[in-house]
C-alpha positions, 0 to 999 in steps of 0.5 A: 452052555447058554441053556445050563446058564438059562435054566440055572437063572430060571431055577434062582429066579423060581426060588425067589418068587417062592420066598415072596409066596411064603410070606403071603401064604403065612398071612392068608392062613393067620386071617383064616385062623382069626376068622375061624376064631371070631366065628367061635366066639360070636356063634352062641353056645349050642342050647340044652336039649330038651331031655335036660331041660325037662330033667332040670324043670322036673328037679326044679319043681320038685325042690320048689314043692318040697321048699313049699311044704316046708313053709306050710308046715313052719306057718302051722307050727307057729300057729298051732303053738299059740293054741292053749293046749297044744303046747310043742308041735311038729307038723308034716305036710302033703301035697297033691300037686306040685304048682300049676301055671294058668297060661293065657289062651286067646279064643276065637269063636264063630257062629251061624244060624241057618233056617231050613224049610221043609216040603210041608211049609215047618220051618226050623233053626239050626244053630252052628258054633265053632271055637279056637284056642290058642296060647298066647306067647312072650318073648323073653330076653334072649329070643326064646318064646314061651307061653304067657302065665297069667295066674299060678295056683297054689299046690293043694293039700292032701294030707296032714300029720299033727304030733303035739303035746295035747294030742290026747286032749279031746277038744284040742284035737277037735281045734287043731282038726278045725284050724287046719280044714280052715286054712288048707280046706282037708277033709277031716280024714286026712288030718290025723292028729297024735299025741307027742312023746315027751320021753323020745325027744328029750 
C-alpha cells in the first residue's frame, strides 16, 4: 500500500517538474530561433560569381561601346551639316575596341655590375638588370580591392560611312573625307562616303 502511494506521489511530482521544463524548453528554442535570425541578417548576401560578373561587365561594355558610337556619330552629324554642300547627313561609326583601362603599375628595378678578369690580364664588364611589376590596388567602399586606373583611352575608330545630300560632289567628298581623318585619325580607305536618296527618305 505505502509503495502504491509512493510511486503514485513520485509519478504527480514527475509530471510537475515536467510542466516547469516546458516553459524553459520553449524559452531556450525562441532564443535559438532569434539568434539564427539575427545571423540571417547580419551575414551579407553571398556575391555574384565570377561567371555573372564577367557576363554583366561584358554587356556593360558592350552598352557603353554602342552609346559611344552613337555620340560619335551625333557630334559628326552636327558638324558635317555646317559644311556648305552637304546638306542632310546620316553617319554611322565603327569602332576598334571597346575603352581600355590604364591601370597603375608600381615597378621595382635591380641592377649590378660585375667586372671579370681573364687569365690573360682583359678585363671585361658585365651588366645585370632585373625588373618588377606589379598593380597597384584601391580599396573600395565595400572592402573589395580592385586595380587602381590611372587613365581611360578613348576606343578607336575604324571605320566611317557618310550618306549626304552632296555626296556626289567631288569636292565635298574630299572635305567630308578630310574632317573626319582630322578628327578620328582613319585612313581615307575606311571612310566611304555616298550620295543620300532623297527620293527613299521622303
Amino acid at each position: 500500500m505505502n509503495n502504491e502511494w509512493l510511486a503514485r506521489l513520485k509519478e504527480k511530482i514527475g509530471k510537475k517538474e515536467n510542466k516547469e521544463e516546458l516553459p524553459v524548453r520553449k524559452k531556450l528554442l525562441l532564443l535559438f530561433l532569434t539568434g539564427l535570425l539575427l545571423l540571417v541578417i547580419v551575414l551579407p548576401f553571398p556575391k555574384k560569381s565570377d561567371s555573372e560578373d564577367a557576363e554583366t561587365g561584358t554587356e556593360t561594355t558592350t552598352e557603353n561601346r554602342g552609346s559611344y558610337e552613337r555620340y560619335l556619330e551625333q557630334k559628326t552629324e552636327e558638324a558635317l551639316q555646317c559644311v556648305e554642300g552637304v546638306g542632310n547627313v546620316k553617319v554611322m561609326i565603327t569602332l576598334k575596341s571597346s575603352e581600355e583601362n590604364v591601370v597603375e603599375k608600381d615597378q621595382q628595378s635591380d641592377g649590378q655590375s660585375v667586372e671579370e678578369e681573364d687569365s690573360q690580364g682583359g678585363k671585361r664588364m658585365t651588366k645585370e638588370t632585373s625588373s618588377d611589376k606589379t598593380s597597384i590596388y584601391e580599396q573600395k567602399s565595400d572592402g573589395t580591392q580592385v586595380p587602381y586606373v590611372s587613365k581611360k583611352l578613348s576606343p578607336e575608330v575604324e571605320g566611317v560611312i557618310v550618306i549626304a545630300d552632296g555626296g556626289d560632289n567631288a569636292v565635298v567628298v574630299q572635305n567630308i573625307t578630310g574632317a573626319i581623318q582630322a578628327l578620328y585619325g582613319v585612313e581615307a580607305h575606311k571612310i566611304k562616303v555616298m550620295k543620300r536618296n532623297v527620293a527613299g527618305t521622303e
